[in-house]
CHARMM-style PDB file with segment names, atoms N, HN, CA, C and O in Angstrom:
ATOM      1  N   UNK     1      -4.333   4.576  -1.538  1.00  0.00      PROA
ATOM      2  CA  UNK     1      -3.579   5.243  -2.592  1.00  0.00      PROA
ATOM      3  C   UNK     1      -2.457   4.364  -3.096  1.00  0.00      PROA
ATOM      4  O   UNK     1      -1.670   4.868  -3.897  1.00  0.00      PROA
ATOM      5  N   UNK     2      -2.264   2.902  -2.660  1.00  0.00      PROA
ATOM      6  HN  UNK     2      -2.903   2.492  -2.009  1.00  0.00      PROA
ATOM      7  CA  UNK     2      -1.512   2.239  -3.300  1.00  0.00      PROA
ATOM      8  C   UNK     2       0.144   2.631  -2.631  1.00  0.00      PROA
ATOM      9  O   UNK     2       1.164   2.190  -3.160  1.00  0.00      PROA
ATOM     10  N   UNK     3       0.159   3.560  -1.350  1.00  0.00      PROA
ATOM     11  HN  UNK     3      -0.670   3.919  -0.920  1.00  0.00      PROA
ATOM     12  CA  UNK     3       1.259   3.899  -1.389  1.00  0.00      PROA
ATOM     13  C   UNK     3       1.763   2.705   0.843  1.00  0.00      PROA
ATOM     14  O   UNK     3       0.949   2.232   1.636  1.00  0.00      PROA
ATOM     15  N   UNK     4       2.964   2.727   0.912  1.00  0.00      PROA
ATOM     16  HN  UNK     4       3.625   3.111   0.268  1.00  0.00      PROA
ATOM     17  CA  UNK     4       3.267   2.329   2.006  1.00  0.00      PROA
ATOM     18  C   UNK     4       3.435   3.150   2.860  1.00  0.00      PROA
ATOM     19  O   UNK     4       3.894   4.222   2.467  1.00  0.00      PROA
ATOM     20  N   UNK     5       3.199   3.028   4.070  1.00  0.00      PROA
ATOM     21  HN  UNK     5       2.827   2.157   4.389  1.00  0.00      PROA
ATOM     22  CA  UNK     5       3.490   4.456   5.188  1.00  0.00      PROA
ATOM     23  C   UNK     5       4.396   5.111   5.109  1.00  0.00      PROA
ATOM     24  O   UNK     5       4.445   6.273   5.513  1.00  0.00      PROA
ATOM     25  N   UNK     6       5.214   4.558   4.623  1.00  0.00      PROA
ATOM     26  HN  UNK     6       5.174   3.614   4.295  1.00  0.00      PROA
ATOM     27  CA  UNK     6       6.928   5.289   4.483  1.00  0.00      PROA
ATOM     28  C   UNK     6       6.631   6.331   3.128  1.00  0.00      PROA
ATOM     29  O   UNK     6       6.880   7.532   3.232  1.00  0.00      PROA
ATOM     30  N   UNK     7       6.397   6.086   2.592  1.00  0.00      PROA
ATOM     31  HN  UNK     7       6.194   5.110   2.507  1.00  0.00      PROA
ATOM     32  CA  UNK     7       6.183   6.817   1.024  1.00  0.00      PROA
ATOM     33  C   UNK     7       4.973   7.904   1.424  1.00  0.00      PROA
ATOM     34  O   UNK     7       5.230   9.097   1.264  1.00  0.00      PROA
ATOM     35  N   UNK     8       3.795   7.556   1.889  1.00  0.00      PROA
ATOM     36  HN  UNK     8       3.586   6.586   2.019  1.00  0.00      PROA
ATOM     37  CA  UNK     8       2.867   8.568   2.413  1.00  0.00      PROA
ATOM     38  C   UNK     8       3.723   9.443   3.465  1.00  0.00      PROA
ATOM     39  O   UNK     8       3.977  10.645   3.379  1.00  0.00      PROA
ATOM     40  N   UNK     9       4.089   8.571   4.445  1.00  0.00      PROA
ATOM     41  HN  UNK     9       3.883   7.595   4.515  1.00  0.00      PROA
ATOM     42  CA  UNK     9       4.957   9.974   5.449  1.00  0.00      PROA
ATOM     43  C   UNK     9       5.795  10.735   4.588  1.00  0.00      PROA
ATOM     44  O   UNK     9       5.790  11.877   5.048  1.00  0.00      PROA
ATOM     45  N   UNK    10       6.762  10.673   3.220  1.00  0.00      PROA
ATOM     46  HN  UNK    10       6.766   9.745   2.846  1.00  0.00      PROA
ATOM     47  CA  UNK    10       7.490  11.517   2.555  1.00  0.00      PROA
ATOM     48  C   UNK    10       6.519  12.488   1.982  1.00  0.00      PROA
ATOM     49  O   UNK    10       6.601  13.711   2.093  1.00  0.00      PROA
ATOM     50  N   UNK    11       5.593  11.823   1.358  1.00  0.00      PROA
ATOM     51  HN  UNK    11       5.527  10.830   1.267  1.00  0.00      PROA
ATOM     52  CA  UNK    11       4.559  13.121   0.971  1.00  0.00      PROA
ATOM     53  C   UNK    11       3.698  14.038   1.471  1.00  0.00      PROA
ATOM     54  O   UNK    11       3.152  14.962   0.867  1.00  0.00      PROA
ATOM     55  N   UNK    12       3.575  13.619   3.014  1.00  0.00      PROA
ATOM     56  HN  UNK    12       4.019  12.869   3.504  1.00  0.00      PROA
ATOM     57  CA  UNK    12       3.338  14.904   4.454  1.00  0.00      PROA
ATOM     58  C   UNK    12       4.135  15.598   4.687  1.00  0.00      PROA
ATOM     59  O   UNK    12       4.106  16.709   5.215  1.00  0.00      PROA
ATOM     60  N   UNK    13       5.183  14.815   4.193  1.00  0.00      PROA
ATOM     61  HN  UNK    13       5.207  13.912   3.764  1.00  0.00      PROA
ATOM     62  CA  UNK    13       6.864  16.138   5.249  1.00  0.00      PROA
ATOM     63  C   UNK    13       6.958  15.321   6.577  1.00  0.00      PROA
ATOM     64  O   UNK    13       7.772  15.520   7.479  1.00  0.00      PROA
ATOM     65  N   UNK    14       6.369  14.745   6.555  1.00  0.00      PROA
ATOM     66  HN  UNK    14       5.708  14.583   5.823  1.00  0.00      PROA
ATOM     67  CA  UNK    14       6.697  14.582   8.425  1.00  0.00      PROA
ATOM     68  C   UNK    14       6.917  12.716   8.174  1.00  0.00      PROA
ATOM     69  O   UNK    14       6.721  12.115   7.117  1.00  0.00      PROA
ATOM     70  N   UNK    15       7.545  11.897   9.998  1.00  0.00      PROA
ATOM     71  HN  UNK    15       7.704  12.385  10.856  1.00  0.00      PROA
ATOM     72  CA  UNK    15       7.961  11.460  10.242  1.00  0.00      PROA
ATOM     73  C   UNK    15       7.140   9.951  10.109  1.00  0.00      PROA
ATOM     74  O   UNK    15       5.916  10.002   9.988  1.00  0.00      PROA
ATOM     75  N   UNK    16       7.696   8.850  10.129  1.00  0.00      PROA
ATOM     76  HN  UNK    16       8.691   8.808  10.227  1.00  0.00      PROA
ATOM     77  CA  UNK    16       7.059   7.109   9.256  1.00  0.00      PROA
ATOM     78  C   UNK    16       6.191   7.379  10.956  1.00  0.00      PROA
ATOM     79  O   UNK    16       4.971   7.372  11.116  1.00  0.00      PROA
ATOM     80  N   UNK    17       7.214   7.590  12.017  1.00  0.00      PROA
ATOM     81  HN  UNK    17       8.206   7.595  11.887  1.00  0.00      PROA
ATOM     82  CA  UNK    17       6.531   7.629  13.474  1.00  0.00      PROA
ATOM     83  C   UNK    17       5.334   8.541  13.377  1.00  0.00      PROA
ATOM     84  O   UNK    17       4.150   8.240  13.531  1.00  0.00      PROA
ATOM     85  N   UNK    18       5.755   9.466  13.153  1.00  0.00      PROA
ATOM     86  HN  UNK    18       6.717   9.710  13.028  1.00  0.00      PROA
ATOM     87  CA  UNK    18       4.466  10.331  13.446  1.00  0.00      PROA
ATOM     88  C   UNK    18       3.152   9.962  12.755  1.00  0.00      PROA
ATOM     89  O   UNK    18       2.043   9.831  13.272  1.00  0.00      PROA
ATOM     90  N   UNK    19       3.535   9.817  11.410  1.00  0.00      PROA
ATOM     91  HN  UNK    19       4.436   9.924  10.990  1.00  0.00      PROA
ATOM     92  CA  UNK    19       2.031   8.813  10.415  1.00  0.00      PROA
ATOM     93  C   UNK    19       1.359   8.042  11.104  1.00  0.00      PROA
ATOM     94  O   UNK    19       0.129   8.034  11.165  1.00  0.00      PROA
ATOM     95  N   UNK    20       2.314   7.132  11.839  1.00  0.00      PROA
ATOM     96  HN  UNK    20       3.313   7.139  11.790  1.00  0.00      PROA
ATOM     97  CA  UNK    20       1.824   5.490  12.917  1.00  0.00      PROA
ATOM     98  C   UNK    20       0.712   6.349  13.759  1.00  0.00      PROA
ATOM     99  O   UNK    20      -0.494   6.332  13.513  1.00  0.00      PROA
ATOM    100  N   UNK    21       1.397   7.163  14.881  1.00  0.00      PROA
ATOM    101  HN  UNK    21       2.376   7.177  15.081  1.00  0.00      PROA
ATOM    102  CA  UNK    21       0.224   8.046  15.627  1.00  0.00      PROA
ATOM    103  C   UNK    21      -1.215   8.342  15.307  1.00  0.00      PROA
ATOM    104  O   UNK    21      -2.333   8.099  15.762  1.00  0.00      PROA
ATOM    105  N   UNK    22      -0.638   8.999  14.281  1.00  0.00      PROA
ATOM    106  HN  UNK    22       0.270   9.197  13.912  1.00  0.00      PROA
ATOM    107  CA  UNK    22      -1.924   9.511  13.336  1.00  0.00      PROA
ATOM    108  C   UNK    22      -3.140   8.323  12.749  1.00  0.00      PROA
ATOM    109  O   UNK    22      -4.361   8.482  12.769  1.00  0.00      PROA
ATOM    110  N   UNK    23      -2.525   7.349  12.336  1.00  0.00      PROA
ATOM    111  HN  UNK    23      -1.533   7.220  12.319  1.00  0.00      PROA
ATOM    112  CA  UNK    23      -3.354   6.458  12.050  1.00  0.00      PROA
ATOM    113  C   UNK    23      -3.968   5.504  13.266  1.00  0.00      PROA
ATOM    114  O   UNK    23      -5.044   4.911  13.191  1.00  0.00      PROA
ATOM    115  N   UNK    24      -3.113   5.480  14.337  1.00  0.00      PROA
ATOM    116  HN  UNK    24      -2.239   5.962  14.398  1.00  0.00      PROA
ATOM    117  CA  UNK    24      -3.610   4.915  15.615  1.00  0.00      PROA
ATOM    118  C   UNK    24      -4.647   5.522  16.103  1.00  0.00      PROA
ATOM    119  O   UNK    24      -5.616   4.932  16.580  1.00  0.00      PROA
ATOM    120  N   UNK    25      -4.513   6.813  16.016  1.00  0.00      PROA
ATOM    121  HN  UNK    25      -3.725   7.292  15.629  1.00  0.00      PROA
ATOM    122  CA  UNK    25      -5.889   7.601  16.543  1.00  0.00      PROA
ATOM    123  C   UNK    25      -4.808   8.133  17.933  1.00  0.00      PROA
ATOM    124  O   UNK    25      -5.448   8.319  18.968  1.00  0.00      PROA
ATOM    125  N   UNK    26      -3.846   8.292  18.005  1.00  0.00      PROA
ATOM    126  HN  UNK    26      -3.325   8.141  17.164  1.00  0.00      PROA
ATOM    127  CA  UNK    26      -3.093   8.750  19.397  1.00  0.00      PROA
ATOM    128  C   UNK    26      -2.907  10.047  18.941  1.00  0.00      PROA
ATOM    129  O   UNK    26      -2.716  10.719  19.955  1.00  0.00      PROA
ATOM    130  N   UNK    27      -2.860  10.743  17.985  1.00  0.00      PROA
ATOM    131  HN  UNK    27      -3.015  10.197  17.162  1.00  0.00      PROA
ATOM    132  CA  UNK    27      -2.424  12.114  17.229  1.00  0.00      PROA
ATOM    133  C   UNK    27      -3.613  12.401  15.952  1.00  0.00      PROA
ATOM    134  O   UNK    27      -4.257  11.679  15.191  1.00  0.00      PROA
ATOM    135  N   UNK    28      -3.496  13.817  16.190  1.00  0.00      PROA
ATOM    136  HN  UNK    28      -2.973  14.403  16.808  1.00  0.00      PROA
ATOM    137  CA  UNK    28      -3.941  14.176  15.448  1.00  0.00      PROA
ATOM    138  C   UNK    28      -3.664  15.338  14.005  1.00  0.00      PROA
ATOM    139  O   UNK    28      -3.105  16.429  14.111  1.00  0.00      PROA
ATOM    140  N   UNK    29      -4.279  14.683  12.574  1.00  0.00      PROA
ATOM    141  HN  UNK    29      -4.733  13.796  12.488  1.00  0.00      PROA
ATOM    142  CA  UNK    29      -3.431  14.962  12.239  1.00  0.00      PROA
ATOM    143  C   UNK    29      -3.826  16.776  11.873  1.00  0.00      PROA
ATOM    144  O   UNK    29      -4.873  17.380  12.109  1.00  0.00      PROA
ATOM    145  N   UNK    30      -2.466  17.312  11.189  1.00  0.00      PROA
ATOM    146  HN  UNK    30      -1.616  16.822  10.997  1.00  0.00      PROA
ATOM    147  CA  UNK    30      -2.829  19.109  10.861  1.00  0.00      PROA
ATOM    148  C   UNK    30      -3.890  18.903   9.722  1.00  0.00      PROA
ATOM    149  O   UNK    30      -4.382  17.946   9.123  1.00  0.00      PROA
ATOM    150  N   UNK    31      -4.048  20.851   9.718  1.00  0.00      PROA
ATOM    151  HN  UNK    31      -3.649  21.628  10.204  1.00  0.00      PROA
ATOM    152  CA  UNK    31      -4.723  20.953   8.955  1.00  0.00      PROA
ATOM    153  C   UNK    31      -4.278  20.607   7.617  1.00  0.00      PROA
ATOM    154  O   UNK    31      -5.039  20.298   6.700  1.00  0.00      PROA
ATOM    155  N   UNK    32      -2.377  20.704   7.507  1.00  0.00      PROA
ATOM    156  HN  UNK    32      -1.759  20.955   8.252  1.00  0.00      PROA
ATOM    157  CA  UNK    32      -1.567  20.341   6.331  1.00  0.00      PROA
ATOM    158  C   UNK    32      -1.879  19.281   5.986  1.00  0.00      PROA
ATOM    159  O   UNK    32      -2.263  18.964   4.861  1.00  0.00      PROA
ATOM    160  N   UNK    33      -1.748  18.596   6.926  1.00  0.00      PROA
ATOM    161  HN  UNK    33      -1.435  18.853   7.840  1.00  0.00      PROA
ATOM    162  CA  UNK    33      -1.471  16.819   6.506  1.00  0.00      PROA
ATOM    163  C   UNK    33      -2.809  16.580   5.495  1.00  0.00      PROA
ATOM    164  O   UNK    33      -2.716  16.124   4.356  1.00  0.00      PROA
ATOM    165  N   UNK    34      -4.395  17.085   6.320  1.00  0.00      PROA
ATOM    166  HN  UNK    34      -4.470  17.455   7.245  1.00  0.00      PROA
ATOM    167  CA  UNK    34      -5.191  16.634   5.893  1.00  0.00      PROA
ATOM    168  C   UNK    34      -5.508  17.008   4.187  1.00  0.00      PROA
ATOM    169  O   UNK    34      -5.884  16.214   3.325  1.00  0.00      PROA
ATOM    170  N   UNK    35      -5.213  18.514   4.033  1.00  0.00      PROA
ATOM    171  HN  UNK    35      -4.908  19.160   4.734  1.00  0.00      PROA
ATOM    172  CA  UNK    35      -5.116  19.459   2.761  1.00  0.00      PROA
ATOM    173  C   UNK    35      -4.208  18.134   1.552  1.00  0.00      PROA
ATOM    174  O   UNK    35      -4.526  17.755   0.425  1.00  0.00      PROA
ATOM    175  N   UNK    36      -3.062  17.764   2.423  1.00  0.00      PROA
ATOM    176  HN  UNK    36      -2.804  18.072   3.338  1.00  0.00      PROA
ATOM    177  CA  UNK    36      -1.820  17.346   1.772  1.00  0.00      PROA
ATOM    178  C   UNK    36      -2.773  15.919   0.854  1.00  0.00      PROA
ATOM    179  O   UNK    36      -2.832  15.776  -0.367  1.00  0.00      PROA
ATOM    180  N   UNK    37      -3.413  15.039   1.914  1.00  0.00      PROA
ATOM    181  HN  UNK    37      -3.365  15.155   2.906  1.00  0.00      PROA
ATOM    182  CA  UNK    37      -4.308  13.704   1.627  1.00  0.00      PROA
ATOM    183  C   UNK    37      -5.081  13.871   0.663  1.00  0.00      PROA
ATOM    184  O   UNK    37      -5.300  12.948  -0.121  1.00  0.00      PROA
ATOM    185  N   UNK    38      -5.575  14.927   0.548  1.00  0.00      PROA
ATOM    186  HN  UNK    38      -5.397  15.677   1.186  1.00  0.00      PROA
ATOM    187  CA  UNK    38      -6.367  14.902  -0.410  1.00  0.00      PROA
ATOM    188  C   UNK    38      -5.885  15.719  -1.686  1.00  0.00      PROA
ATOM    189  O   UNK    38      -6.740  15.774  -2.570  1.00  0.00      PROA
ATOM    190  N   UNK    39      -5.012  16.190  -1.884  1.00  0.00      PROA
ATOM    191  HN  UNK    39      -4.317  16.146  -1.166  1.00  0.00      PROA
ATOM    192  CA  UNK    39      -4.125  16.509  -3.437  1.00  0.00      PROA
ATOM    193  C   UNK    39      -3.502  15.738  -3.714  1.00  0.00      PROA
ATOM    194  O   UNK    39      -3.323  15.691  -4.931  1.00  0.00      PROA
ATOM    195  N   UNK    40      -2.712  14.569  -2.818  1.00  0.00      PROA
ATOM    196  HN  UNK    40      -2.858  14.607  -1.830  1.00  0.00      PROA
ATOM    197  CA  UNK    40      -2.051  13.065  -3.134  1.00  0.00      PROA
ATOM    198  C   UNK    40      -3.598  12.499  -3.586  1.00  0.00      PROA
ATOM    199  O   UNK    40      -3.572  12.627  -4.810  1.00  0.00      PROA
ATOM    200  N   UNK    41      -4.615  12.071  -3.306  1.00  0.00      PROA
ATOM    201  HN  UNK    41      -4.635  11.967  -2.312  1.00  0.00      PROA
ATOM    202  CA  UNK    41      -5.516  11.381  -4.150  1.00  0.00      PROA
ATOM    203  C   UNK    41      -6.137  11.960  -4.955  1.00  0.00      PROA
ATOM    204  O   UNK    41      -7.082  11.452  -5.558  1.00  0.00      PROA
ATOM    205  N   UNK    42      -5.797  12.937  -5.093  1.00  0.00      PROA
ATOM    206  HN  UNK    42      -5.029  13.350  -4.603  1.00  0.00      PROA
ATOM    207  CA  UNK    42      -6.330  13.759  -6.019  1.00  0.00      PROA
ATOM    208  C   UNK    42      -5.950  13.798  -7.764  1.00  0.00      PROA
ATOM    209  O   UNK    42      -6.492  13.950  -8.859  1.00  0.00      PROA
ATOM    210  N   UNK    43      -4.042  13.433  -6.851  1.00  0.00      PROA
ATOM    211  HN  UNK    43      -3.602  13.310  -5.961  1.00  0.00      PROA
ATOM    212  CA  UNK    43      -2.973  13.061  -8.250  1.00  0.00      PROA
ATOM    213  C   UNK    43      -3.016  11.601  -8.422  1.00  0.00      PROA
ATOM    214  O   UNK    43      -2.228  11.263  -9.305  1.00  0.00      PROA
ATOM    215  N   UNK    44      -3.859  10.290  -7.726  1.00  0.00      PROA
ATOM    216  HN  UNK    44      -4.499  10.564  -7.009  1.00  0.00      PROA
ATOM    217  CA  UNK    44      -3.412   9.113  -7.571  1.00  0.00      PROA
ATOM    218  C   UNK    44      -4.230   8.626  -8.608  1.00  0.00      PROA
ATOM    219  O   UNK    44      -5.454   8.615  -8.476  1.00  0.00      PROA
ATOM    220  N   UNK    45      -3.764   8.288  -9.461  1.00  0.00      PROA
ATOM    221  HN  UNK    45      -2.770   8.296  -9.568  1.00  0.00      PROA
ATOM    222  CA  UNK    45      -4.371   7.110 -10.638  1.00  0.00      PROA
ATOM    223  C   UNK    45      -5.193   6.252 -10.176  1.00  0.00      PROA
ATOM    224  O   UNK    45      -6.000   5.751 -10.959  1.00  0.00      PROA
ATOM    225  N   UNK    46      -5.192   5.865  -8.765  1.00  0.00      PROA
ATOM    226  HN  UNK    46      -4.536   6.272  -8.130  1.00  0.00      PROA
ATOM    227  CA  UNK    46      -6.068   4.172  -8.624  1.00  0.00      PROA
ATOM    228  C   UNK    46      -7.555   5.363  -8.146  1.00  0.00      PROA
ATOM    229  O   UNK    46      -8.630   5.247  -8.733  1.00  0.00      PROA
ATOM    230  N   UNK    47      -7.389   6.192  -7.280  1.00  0.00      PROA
ATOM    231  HN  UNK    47      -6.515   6.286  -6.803  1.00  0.00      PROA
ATOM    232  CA  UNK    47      -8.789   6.866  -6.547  1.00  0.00      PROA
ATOM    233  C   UNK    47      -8.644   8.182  -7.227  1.00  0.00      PROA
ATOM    234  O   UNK    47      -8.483   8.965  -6.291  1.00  0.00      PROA
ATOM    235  N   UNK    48      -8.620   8.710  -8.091  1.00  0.00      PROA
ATOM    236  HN  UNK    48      -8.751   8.075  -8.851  1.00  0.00      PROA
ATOM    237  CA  UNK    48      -8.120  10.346  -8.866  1.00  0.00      PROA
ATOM    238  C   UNK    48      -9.841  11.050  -8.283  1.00  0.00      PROA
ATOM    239  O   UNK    48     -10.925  10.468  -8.258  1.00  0.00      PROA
ATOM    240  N   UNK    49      -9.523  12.362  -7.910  1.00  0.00      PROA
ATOM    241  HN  UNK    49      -8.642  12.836  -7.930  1.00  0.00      PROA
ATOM    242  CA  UNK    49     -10.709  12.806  -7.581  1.00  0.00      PROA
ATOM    243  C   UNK    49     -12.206  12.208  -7.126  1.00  0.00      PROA
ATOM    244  O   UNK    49     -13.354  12.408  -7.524  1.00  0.00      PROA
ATOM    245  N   UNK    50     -11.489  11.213  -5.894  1.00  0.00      PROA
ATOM    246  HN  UNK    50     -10.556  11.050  -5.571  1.00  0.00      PROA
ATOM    247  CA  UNK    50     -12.966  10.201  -5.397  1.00  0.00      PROA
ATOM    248  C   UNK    50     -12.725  10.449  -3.987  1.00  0.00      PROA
ATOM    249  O   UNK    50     -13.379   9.751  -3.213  1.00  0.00      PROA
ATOM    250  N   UNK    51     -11.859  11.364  -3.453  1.00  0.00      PROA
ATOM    251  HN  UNK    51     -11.327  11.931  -4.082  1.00  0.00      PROA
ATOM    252  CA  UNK    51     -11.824  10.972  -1.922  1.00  0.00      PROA
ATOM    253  C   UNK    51     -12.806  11.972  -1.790  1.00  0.00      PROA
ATOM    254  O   UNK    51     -12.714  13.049  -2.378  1.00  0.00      PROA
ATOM    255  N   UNK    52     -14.044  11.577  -0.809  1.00  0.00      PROA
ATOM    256  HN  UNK    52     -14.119  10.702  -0.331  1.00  0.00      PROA
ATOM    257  CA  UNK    52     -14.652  12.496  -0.249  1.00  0.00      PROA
ATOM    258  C   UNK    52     -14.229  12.992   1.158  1.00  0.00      PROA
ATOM    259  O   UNK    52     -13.980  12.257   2.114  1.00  0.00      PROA
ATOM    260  N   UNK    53     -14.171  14.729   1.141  1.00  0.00      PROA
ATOM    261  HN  UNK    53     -14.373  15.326   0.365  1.00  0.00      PROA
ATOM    262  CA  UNK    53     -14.475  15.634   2.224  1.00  0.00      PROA
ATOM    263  C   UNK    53     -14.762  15.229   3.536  1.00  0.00      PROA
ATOM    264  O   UNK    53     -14.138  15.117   4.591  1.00  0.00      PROA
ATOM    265  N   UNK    54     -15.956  15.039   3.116  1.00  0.00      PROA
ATOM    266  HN  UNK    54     -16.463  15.131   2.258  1.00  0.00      PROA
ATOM    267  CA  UNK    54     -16.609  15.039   4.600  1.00  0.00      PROA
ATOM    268  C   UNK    54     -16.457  13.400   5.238  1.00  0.00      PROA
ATOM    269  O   UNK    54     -17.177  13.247   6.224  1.00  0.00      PROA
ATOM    270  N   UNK    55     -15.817  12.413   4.929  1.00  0.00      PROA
ATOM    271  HN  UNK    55     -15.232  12.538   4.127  1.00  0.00      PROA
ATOM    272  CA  UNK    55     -15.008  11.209   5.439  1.00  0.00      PROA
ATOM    273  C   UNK    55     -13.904  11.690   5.512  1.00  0.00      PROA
ATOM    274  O   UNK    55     -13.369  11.198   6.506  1.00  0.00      PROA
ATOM    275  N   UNK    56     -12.882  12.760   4.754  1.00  0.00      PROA
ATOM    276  HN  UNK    56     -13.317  13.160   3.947  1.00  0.00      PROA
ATOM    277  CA  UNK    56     -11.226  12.906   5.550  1.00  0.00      PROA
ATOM    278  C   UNK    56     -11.427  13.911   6.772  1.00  0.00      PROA
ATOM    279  O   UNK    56     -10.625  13.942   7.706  1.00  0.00      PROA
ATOM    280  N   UNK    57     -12.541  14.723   6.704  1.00  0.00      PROA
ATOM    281  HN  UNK    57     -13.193  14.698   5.946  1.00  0.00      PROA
ATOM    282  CA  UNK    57     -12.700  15.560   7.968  1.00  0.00      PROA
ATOM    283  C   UNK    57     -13.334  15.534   9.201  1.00  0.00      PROA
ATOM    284  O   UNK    57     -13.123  16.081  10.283  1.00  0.00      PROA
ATOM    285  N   UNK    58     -14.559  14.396   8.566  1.00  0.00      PROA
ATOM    286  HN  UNK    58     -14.730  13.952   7.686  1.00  0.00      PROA
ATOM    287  CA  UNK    58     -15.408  13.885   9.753  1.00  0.00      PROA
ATOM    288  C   UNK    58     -15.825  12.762   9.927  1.00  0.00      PROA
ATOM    289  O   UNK    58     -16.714  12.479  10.731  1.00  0.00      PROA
ATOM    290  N   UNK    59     -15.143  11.839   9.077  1.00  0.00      PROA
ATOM    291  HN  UNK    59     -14.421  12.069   8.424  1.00  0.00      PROA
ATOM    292  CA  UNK    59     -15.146  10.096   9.462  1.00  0.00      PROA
ATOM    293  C   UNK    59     -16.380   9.807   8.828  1.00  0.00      PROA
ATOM    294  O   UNK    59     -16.419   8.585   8.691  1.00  0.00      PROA
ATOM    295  N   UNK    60     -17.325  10.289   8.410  1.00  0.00      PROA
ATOM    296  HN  UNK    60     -17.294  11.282   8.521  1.00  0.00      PROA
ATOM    297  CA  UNK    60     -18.602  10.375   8.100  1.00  0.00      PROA
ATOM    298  C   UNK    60     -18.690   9.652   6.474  1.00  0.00      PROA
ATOM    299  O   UNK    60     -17.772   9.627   5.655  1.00  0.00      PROA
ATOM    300  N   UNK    61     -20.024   9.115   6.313  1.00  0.00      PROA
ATOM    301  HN  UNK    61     -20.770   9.135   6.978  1.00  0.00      PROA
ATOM    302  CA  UNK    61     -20.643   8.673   4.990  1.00  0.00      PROA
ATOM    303  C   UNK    61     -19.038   7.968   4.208  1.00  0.00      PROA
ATOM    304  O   UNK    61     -17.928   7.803   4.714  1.00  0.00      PROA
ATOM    305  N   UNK    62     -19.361   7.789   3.323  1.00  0.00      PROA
ATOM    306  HN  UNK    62     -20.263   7.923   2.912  1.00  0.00      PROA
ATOM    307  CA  UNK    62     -18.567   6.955   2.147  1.00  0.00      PROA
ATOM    308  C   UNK    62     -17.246   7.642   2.273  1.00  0.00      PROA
ATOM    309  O   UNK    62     -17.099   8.831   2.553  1.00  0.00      PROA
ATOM    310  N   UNK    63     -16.315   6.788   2.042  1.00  0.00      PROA
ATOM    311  HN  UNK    63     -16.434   5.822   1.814  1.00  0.00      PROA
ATOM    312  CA  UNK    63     -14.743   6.996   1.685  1.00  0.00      PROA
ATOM    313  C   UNK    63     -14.648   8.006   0.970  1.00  0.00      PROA
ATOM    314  O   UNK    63     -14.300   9.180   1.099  1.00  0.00      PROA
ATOM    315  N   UNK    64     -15.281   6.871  -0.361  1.00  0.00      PROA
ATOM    316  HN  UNK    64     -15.564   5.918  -0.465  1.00  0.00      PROA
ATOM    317  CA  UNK    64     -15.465   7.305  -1.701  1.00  0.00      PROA
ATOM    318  C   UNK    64     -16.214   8.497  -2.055  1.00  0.00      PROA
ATOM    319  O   UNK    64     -16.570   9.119  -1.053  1.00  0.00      PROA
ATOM    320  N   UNK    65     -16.692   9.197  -3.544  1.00  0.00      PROA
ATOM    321  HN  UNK    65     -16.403   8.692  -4.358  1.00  0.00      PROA
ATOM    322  CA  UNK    65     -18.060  10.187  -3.472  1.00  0.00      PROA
ATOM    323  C   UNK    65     -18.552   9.336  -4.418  1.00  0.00      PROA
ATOM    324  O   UNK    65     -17.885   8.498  -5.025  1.00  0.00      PROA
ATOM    325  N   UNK    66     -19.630   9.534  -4.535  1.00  0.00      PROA
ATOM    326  HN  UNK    66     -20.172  10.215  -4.042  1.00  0.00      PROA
ATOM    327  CA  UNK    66     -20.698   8.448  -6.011  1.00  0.00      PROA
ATOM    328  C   UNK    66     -19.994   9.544  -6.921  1.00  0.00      PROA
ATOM    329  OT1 UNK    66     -20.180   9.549  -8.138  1.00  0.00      PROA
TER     330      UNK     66
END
């Protein structure tokens, strides 16, 4: 999304630390956070309505959607 961890952690609500976790795979993230990821790319000019579902929920198939 073009954005730095610091700027993504402001748009979760939650902490630059806690993001780190989350992306380490040591935490996991809410159901918010995940809801939150995908209305930030949803509003993001570079990926606008391309993040697929079933990769933010289950790691699965393409990032992207065709």
């Amino acid at each position: 999304m073009n954005l730095e961890q610091k700027g993504l952690a402001v748009g979760l609500r939650t902490s630059q630390s806690q993001l780190s976790r989350i992306e380490a795979g040591t935490t996991a993230p809410t159901l918010y956070h995940l809801l939150t990821i995908k209305v930030l790319a949803d509003q993001n000019e570079h990926i606008n309505g391309s993040l697929s579902w079933s990769w933010l929920l289950e790691g699965k198939g393409n990032i992207f959607e065709n």
